[in-house]
N, C-alpha and C positions, 0 to 999 in steps of 0.2 A: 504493500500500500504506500509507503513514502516513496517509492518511484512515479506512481500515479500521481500525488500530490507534487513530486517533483516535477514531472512533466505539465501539470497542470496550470504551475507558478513561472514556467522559466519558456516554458515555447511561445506565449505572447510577446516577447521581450527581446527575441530574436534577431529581428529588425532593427530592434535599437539601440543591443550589443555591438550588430555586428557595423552596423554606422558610426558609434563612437570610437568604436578597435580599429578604422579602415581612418577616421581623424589622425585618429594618433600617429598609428604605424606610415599613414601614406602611402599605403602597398596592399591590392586586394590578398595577395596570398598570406601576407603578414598576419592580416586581418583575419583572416579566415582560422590560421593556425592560434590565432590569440583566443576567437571565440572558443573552437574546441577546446584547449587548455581551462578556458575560464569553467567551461560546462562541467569536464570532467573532474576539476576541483570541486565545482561546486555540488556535483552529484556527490562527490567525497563526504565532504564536511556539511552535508545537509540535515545530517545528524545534530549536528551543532546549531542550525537555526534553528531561532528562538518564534516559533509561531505566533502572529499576532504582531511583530515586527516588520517592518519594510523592506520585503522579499528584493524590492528590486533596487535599494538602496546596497542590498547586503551582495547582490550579486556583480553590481556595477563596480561594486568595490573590488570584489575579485579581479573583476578583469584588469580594473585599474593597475593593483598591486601585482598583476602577472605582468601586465606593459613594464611598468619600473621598474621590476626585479629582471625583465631578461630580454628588453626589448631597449634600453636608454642605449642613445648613440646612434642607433639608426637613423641614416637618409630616409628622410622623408620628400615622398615624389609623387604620388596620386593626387586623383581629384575626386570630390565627391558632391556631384552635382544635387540630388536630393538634399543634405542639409542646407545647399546656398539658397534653393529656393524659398526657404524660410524667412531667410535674412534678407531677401529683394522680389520685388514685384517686378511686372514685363507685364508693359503694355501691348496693346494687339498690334500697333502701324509699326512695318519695317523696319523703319528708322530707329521706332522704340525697344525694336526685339534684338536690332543689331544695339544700340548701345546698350542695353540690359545685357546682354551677353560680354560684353565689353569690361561693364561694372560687373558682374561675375565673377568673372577671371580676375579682377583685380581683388576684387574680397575674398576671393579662395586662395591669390598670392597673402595677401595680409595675411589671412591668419597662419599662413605656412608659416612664415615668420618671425608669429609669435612663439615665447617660450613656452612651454608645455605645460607647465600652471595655469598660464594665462588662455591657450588652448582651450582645455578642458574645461575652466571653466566656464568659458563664453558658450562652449556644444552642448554642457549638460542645460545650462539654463536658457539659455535662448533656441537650441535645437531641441534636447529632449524635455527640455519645457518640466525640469524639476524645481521644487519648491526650495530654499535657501536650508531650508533644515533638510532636505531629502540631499542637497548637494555636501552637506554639512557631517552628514553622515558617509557618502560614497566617499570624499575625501578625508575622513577623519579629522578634519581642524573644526573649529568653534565656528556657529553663523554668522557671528560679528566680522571672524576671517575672512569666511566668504563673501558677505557684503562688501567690505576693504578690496578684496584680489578680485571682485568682478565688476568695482569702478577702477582700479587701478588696470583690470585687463581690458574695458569698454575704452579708454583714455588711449589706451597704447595702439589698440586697434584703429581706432578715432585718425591718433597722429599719423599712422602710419597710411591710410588711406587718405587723407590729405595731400600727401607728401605724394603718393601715387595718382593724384587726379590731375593734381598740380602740375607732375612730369608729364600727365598724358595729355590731350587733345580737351580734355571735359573743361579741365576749367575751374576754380574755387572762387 
């Protein structure tokens, strides 16, 4: 029966594992291999969840601390068109879908950019749309942290796309 329940809590989430681990890593197979890893720990130690707790806090975190523990230093190089469209609209006329596509590309260079603190926390909360306490727990620091490192990561993203409109065609 806790495989049932296992399956039950973790194959909705799949999608959104494997969107954050393809952030990080920047490499679909990377990704792919980080999911598994993350599953098979978590099928592991699911013994150890605490029912009644935030399943997907407690898994996101695995994957987290699998990326850091065997994943830092890695070339980051993919792109991951589904999250960007979160972060930008596309109008219907040409013109709009060619510069949308344009600002894109430049918001998926920004955040490459970014350090991987500051990463992670702008994907969990502005892509997978977790609550400050739900990001507070996937990362183990306090919400007050998180409040702090996701206007210090919004600011840096901020600059840095400025700095790339300015060099390009758009214009500030």
């Amino acid at each position: 029966m806790p495989d049932a329940q296992f399956e039950e809590l973790s194959m909705p989430l799949f999608d959104q594992l494997y969107n954050f681990a393809h952030w990080l890593t920047q490499d679909r197979s990377e990704a792919e291999d980080l999911v598994q890893e993350t599953y098979a720990k978590a099928l592991r130690g699911f013994s150890g969840f605490q029912p009644g707790t935030n399943f997907r806090a407690w898994i996101f975190r695995i994957l987290r601390n699998s990326f850091l523990t065997s994943r830092t230093g890695l070339k980051v190089a993919g792109h991951g068109e589904e999250e960007l469209e979160a972060l930008a609209s596309v109008d219907p006329s040409p013109e709009a879908i060619l510069i949308g596509k344009a600002d894109r590309s430049i918001v998926r260079q920004a955040l490459q950019e970014l350090s991987v603190p500051f990463r992670e926390i702008l994907l969990l909360c502005e892509v997978e749309e977790m609550a400050y306490e739900e990001i507070a727990q996937v990362l183990a620091i306090p919400v007050g942290t998180v409040m702090s490192r996701l206007h210090r990561a919004r600011r840096a993203l901020r600059a840095l796309l400025i700095e790339k409109f300015k060099g390009g065609a758009h214009g500030l």
